[in-house]
N, C-alpha and C positions, 0 to 999 in steps of 0.2 A: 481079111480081104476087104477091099473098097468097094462101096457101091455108091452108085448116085444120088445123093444130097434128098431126100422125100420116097425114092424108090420102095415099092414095099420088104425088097431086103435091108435096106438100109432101116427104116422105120423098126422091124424086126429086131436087127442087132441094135439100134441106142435103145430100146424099150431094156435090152438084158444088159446093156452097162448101165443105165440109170438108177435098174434095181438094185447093180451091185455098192451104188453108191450113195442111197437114197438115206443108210443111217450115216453118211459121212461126211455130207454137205451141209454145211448152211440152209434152216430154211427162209424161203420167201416170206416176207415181210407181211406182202400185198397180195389179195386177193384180184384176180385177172381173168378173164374170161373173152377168148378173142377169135374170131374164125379170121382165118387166114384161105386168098384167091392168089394161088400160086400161077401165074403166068409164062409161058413160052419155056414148057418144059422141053429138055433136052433128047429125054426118053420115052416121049406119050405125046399125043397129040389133043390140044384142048388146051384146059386149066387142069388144078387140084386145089380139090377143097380140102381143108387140113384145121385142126384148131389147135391154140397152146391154150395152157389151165394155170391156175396154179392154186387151185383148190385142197391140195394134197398139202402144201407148202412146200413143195419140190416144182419144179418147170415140166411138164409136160407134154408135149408134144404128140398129133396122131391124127390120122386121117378121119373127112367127117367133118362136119361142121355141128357145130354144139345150137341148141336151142337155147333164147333169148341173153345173146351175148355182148357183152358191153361194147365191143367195137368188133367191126369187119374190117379187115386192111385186104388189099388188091397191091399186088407188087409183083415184080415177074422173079423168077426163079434164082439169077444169078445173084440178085440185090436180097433173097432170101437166106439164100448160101452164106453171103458174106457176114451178115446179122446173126441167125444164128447159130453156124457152124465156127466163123473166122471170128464171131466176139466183135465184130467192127460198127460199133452202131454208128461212126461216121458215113458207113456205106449209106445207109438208111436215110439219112439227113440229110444227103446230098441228092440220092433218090427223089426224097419230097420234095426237097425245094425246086428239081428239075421237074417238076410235074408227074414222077412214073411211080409215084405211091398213090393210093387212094385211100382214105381215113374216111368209114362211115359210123359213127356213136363218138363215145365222150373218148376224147386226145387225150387227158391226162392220163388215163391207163395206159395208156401209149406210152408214155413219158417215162411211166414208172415199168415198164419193163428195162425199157433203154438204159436206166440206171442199175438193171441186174446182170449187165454183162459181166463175164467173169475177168478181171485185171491180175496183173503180176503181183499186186501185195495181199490178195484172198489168201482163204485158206489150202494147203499142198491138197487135199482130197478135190475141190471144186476144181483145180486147173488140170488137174489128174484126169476129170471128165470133162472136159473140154478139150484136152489132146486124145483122148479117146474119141471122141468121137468126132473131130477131124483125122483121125486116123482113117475110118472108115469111110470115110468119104472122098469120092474123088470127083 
C-alpha cells in the first residue's frame, strides 16, 4: 500500500524495508548528520521537521530534528520527494539554484550525500530498496 512521501505510515513501512536490507546494502562511506524543514506538505498543515543520519553506515531517515547537526536544509516537500524517493538529485540542484532550497552549516555534507544516490550500475540489493520504497509512495 502507498502512502505519502514523510507521512508517519510511510515513515513506518521504509523504517521495516531498510531493516530488511540493512545487511545487503552497501555502507555509507561518510559520516552525515542533517535536519531536514520539509515544506508545503500535501497532508498536514505547517512544515516537518525530519533528520537523515548516517551514522549507522546505512541512510536513515525519521522524524525530529537531531541535536547539533552539521547542516539544516529547508526545501518544500515535492523537491524532497524527488531526491530522496526518485534518486533525482538534479531535482535538488535545480531547486537550489532557483532559490527554493535553503542550506544552513557546512554544503559539502550536502554534496556528499548527493553523490549517494542509488544509480543503475549499484549493487541489485541497493536498487531493490529504492524500488521498494518508491513503491510505497505515492
Amino acid at each position: 500500500m502507498a502512502h505519502p512521501f514523510l507521512s508517519d505510515d510511510w515513515i513506518d513501512e521504509a523504517r521495516a524495508i531498510r531493516a530488511e536490507y540493512q545487511d545487503r546494502t552497501p555502507s555509507v562511506p561518510h559520516e552525515v548528520r542533517m535536519n531536514l524543514v520539509v515544506t508545503e506538505l500535501p497532508f498536514a498543515d505547517g512544515q516537518l521537521d525530519a533528520h537523515l543520519e548516517t551514522g549507522t553506515g546505512q541512510i536513515e531517515l525519521d522524524k525530529g530534528h537531531l541535536e547539533s547537526p552539521d547542516l539544516t536544509v529547508t526545501v518544500d516537500y515535492d523537491t524532497a520527494r524527488a531526491i530522496l524517493v526518485e534518486g533525482n538529485p538534479q531535482a535538488g540542484l535545480q531547486a537550489f539554484m532557483a532559490g527554493k532550497v535553503k542550506v544552513d552549516g557546512d554544503m559539502t555534507k550536502l554534496m556528499v550525500l548527493q553523490s549517494l544516490s542509488p544509480d543503475p550500475s549499484e549493487q541489485s540489493a541497493t536498487r531493490e530498496l529504492a524500488e521498494r520504497l518508491r513503491e510505497i509512495t505515492r
